[in-house]
Residue frames as a rotation matrix with the C-alpha (Angstrom) as fourth column:
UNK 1
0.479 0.419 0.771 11.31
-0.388 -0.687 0.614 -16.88
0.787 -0.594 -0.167 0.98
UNK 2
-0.887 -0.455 0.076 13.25
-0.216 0.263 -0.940 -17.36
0.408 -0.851 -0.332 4.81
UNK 3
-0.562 0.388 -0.731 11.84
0.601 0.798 -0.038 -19.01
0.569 -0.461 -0.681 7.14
UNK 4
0.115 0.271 0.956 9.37
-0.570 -0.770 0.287 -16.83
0.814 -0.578 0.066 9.33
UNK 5
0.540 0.614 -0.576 9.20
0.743 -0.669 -0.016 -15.11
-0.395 -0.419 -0.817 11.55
UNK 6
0.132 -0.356 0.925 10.26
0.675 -0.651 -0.346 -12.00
0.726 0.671 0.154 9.64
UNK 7
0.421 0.331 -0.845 11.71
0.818 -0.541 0.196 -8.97
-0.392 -0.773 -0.498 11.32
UNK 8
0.308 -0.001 0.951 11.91
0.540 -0.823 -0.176 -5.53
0.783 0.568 -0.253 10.10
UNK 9
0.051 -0.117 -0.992 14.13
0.839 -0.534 0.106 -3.05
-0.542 -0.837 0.071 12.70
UNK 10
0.323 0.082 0.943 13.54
0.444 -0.893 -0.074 0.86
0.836 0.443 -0.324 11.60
UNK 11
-0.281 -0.521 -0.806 14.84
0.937 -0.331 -0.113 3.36
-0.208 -0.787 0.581 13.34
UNK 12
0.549 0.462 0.696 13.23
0.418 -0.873 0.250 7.44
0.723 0.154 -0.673 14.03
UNK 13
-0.815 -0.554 -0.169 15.88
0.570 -0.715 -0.405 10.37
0.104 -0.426 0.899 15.02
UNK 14
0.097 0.262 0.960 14.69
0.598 -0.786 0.154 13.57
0.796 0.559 -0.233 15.69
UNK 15
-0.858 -0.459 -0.232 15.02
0.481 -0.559 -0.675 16.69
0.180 -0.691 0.700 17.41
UNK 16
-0.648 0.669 -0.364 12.23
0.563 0.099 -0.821 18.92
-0.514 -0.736 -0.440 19.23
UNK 17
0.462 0.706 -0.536 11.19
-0.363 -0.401 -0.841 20.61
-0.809 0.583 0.072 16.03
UNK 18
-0.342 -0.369 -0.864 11.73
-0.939 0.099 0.329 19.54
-0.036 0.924 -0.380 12.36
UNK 19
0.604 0.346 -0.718 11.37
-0.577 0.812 -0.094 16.18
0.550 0.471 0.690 10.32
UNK 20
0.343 -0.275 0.898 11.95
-0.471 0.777 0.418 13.00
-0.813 -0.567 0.137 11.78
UNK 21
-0.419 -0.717 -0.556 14.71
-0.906 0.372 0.203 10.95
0.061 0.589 -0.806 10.16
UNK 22
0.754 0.110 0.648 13.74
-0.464 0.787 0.407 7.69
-0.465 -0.607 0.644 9.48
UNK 23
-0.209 -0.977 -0.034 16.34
-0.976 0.211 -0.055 4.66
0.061 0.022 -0.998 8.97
UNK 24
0.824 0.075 0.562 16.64
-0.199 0.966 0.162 1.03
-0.531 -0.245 0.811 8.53
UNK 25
-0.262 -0.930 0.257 20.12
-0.360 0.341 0.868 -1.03
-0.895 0.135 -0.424 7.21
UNK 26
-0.492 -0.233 0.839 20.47
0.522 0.692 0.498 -0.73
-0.697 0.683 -0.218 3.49
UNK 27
0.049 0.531 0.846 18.15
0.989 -0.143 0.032 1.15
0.138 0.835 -0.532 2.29
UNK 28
-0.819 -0.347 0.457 18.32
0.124 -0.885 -0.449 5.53
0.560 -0.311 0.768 2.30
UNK 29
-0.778 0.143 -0.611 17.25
0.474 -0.506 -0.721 7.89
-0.412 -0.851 0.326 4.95
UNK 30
-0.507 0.693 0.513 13.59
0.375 -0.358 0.855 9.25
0.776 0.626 -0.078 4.69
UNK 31
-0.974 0.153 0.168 12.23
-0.213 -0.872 -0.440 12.43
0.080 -0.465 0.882 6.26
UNK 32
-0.255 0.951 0.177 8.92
0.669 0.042 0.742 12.83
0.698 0.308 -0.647 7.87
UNK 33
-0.878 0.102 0.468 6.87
-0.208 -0.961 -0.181 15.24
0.431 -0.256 0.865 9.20
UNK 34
-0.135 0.991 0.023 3.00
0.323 0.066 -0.944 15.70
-0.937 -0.120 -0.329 10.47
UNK 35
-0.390 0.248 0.887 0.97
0.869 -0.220 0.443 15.85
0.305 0.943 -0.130 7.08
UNK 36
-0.716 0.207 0.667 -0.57
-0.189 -0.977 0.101 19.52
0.672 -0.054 0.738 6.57
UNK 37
0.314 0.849 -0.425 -4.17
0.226 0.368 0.902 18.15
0.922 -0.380 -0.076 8.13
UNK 38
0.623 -0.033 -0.781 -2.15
0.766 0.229 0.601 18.02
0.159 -0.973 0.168 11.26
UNK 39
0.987 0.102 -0.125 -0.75
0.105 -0.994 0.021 21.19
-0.123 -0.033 -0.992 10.46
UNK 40
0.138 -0.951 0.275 2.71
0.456 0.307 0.835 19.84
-0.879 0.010 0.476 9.16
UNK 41
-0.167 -0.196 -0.966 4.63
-0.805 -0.539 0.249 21.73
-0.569 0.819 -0.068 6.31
UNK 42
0.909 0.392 0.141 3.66
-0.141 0.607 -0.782 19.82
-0.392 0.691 0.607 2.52
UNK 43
0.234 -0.913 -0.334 6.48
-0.726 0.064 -0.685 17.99
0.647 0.403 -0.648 0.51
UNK 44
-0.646 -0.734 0.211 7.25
-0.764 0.617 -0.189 15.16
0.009 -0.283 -0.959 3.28
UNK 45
-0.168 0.604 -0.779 5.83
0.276 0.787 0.551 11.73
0.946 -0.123 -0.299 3.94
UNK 46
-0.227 0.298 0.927 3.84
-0.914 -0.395 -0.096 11.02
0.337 -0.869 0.362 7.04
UNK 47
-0.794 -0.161 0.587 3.03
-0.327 0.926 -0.189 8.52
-0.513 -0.342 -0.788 9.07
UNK 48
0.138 0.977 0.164 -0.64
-0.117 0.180 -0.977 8.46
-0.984 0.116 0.139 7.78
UNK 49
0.425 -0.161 -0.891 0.93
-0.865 -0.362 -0.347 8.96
-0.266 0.918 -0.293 4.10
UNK 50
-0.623 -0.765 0.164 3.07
-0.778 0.586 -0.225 5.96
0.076 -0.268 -0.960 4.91
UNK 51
-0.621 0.211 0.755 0.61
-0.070 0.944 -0.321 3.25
-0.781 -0.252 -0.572 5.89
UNK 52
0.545 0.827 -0.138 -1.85
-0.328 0.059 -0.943 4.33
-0.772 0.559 0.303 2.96
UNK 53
0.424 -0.678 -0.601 1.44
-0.869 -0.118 -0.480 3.54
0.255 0.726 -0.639 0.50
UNK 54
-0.836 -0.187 0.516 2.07
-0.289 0.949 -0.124 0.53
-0.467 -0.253 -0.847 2.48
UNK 55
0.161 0.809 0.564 -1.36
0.084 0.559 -0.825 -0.89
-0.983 0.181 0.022 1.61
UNK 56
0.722 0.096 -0.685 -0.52
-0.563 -0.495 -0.662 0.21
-0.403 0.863 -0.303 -2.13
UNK 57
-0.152 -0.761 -0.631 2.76
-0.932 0.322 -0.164 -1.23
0.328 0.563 -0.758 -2.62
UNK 58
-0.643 -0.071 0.763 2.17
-0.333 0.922 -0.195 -4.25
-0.690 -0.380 -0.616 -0.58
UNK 59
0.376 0.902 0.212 -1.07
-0.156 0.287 -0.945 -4.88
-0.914 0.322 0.249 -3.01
UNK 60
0.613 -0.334 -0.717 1.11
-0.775 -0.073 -0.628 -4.16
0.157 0.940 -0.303 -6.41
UNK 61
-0.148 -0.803 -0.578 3.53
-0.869 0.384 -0.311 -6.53
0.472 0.456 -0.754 -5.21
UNK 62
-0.289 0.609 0.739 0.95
-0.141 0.737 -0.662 -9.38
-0.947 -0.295 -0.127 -4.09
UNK 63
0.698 0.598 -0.395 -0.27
-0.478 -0.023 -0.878 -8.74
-0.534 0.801 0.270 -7.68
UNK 64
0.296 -0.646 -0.704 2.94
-0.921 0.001 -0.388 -9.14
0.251 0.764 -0.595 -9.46
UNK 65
-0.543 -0.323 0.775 3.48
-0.784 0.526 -0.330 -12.50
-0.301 -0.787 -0.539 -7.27
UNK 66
-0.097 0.754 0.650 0.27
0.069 0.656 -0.751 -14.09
-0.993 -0.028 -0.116 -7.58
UNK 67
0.728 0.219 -0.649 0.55
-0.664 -0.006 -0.747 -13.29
-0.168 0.976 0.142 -11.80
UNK 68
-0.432 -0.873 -0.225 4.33
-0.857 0.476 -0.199 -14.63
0.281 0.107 -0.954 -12.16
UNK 69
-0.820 -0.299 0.488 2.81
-0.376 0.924 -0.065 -17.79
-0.432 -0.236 -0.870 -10.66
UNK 70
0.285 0.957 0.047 -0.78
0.043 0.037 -0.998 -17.67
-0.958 0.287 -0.030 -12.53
UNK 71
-0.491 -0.561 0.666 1.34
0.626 0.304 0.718 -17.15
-0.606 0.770 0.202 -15.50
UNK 72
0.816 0.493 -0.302 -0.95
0.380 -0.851 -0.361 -13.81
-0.435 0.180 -0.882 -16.05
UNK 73
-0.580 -0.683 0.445 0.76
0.794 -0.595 0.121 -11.58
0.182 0.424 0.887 -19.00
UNK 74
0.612 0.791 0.013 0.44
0.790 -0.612 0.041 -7.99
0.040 -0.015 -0.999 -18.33
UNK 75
-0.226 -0.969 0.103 1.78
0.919 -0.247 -0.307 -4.78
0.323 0.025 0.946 -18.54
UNK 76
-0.689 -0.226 0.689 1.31
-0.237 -0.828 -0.508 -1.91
0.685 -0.513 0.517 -16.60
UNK 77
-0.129 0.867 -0.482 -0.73
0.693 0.426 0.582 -1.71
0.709 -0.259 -0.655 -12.99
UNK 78
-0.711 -0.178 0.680 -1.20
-0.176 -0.892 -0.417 1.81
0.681 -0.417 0.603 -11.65
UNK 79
0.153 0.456 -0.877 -3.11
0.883 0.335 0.329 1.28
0.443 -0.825 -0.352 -7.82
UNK 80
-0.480 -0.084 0.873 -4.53
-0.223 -0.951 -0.214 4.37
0.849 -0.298 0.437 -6.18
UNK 81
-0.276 0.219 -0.936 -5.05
0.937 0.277 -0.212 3.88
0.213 -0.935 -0.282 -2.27
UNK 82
-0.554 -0.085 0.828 -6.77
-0.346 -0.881 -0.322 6.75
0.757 -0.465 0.458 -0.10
UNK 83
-0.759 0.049 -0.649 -7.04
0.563 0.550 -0.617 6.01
0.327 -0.834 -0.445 3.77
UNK 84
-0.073 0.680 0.730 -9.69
-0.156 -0.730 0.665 7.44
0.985 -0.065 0.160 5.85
UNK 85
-0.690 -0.322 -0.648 -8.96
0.656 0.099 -0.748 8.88
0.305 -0.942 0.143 9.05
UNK 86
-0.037 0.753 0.657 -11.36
-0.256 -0.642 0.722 9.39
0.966 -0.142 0.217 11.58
UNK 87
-0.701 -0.064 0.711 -12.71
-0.713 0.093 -0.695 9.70
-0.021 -0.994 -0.111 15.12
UNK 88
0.124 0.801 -0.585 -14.06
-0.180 0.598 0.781 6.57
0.976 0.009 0.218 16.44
UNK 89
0.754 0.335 -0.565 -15.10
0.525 0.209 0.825 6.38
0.394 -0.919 -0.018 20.19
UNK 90
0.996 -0.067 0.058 -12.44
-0.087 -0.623 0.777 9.30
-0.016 -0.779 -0.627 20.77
UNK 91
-0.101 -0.878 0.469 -9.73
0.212 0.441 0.872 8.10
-0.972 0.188 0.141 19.06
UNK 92
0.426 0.316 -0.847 -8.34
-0.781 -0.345 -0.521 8.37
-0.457 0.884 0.100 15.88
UNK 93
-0.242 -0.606 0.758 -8.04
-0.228 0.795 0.563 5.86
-0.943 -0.036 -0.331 13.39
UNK 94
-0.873 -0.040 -0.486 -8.34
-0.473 -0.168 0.865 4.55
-0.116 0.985 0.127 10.15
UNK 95
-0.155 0.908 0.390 -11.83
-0.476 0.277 -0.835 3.73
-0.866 -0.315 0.389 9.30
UNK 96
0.646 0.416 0.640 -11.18
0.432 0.492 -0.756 2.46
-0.630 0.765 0.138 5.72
UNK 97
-0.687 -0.576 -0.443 -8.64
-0.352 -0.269 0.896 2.21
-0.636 0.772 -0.018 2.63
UNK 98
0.609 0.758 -0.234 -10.11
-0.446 0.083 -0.891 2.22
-0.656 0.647 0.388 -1.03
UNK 99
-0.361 -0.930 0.069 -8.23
0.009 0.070 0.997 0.76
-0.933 0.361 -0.017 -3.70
UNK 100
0.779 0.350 -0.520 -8.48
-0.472 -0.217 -0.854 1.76
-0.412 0.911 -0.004 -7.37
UNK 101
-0.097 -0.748 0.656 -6.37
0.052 0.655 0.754 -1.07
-0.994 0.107 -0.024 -9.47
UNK 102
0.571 0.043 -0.820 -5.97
-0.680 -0.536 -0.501 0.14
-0.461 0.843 -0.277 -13.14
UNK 103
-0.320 -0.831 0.455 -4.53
-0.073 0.500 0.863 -2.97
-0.945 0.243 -0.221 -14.85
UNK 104
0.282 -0.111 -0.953 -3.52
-0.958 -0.076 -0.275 -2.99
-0.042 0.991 -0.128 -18.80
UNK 105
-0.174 -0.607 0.776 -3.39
-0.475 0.742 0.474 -6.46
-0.863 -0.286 -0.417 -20.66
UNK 106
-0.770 -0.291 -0.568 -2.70
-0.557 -0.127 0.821 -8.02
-0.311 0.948 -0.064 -23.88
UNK 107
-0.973 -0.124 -0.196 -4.56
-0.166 0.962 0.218 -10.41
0.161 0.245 -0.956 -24.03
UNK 108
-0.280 0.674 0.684 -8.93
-0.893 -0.445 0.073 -9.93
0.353 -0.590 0.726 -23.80
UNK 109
0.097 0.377 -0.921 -9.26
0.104 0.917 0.386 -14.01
0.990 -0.133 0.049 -23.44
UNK 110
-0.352 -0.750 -0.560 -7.43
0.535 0.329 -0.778 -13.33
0.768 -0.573 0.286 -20.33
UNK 111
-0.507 0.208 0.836 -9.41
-0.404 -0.914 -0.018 -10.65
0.761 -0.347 0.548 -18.63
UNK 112
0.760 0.618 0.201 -11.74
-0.450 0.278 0.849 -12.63
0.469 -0.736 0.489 -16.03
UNK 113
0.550 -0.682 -0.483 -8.52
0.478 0.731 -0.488 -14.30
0.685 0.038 0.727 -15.05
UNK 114
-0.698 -0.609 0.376 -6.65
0.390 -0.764 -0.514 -10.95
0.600 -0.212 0.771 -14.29
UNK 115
-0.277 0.477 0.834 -9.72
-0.628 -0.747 0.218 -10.09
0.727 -0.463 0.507 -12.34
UNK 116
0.739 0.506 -0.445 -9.73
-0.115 0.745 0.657 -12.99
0.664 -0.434 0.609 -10.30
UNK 117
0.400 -0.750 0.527 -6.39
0.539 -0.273 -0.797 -12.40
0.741 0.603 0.296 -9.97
UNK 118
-0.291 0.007 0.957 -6.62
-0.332 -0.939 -0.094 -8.56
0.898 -0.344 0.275 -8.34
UNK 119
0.712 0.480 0.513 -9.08
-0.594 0.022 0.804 -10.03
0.375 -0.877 0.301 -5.76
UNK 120
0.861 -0.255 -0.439 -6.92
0.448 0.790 0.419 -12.84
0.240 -0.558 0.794 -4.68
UNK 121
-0.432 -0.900 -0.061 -3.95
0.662 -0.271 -0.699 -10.08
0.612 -0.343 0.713 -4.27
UNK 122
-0.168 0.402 0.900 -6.41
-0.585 -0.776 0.238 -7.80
0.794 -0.486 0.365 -2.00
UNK 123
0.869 0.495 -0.020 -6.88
-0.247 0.468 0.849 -10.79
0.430 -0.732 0.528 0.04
UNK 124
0.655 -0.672 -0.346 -3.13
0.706 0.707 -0.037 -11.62
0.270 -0.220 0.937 0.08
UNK 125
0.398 -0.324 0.858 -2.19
-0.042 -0.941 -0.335 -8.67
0.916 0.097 -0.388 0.71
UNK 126
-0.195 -0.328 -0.924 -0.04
0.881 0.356 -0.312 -9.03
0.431 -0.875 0.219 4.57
UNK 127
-0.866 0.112 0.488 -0.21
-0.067 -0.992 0.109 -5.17
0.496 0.062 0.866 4.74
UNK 128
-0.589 0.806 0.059 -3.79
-0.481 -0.408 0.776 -4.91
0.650 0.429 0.628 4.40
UNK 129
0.101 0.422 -0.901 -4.66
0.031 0.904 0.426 -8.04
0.994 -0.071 0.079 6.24
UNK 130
-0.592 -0.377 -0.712 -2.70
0.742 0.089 -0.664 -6.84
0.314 -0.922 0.227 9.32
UNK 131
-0.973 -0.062 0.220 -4.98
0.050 -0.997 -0.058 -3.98
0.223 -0.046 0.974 9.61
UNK 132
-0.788 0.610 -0.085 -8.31
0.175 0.088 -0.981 -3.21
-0.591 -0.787 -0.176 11.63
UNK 133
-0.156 0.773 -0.615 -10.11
-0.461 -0.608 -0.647 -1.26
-0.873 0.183 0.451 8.95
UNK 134
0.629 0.643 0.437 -12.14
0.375 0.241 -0.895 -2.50
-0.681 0.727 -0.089 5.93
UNK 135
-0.467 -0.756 -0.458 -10.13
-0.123 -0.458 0.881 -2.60
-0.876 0.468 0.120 2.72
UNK 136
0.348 0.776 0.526 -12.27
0.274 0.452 -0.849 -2.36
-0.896 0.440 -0.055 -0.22
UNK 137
-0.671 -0.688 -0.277 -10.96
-0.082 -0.302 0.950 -2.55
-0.737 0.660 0.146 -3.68
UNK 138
0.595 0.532 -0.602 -12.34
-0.405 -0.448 -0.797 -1.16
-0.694 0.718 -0.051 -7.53
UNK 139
-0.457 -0.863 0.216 -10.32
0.267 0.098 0.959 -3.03
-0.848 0.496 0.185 -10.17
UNK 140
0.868 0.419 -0.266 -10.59
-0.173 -0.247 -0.953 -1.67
-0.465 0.874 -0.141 -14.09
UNK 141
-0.248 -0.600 0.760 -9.09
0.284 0.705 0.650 -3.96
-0.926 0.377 -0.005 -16.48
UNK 142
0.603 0.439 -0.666 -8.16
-0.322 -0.631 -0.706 -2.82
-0.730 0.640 -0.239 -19.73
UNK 143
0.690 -0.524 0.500 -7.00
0.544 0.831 0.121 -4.62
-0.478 0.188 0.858 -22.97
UNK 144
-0.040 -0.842 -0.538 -3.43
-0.278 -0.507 0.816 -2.76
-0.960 0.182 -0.213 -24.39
């Protein structure tokens, strides 16, 4: 890992109707929109679509981290995330992400391990952690 502080520069085009372009160095161009809720066309990411997929990938790859060094075998970990936006004092905001962590493994000695595991990547999670709202996770562990 580099030394921190870390910085991350993105960049958002757009014009007075249509999808915003976003952009950062290296990696491709990705389109967003307002999600339908906010009366945006379906088919693009959003911002709200975006931070609930941050909290997702950032968790899958806290997991895959904290195994590789736990020496945890496993193979497959499918993580469903759904934010929850609401009004709070007149504002919106996110009032809460769920996570659903589906993890397959060979091994059943190994299973309280892999579930100690999960929690200690919901806690390590930077994503998640940088965020106001309550992240509460469901893990189901299953032997392959």
């Amino acid at each position: 890992m580099q030394d921190l502080p870390h910085h991350y520069a993105v960049n958002a085009h757009a014009r007075s109707e249509g999808d915003v372009t976003l952009g950062a160095a290296g990696v491709p161009p990705l389109a967003s929109c307002p999600p339908p809720e906010f009366g945006g066309p379906e088919g693009y990411w959003s911002p709200e679509s975006l931070l609930t997929a941050a909290v997702a990938d950032c968790f899958v790859l806290s997991f895959r981290a904290i195994a590789r060094a736990s020496k945890l075998d496993w193979q497959t970990l499918d993580c469903d995330v759904t934010g929850v936006l609401d009004r709070v004092e007149g504002r919106l905001r996110f009032t809460g992400f769920s996570i659903t962590a589906r993890l397959a493994i060979t091994d059943a000695a190994a299973e309280a391990k892999a579930a100690k595991l999960l929690d200690k990547a919901e806690a390590n999670c930077l994503v998640s952690a940088s965020l106001s709202a309550p992240v509460a996770l469901r893990s189901e562990i299953r032997i392959a």
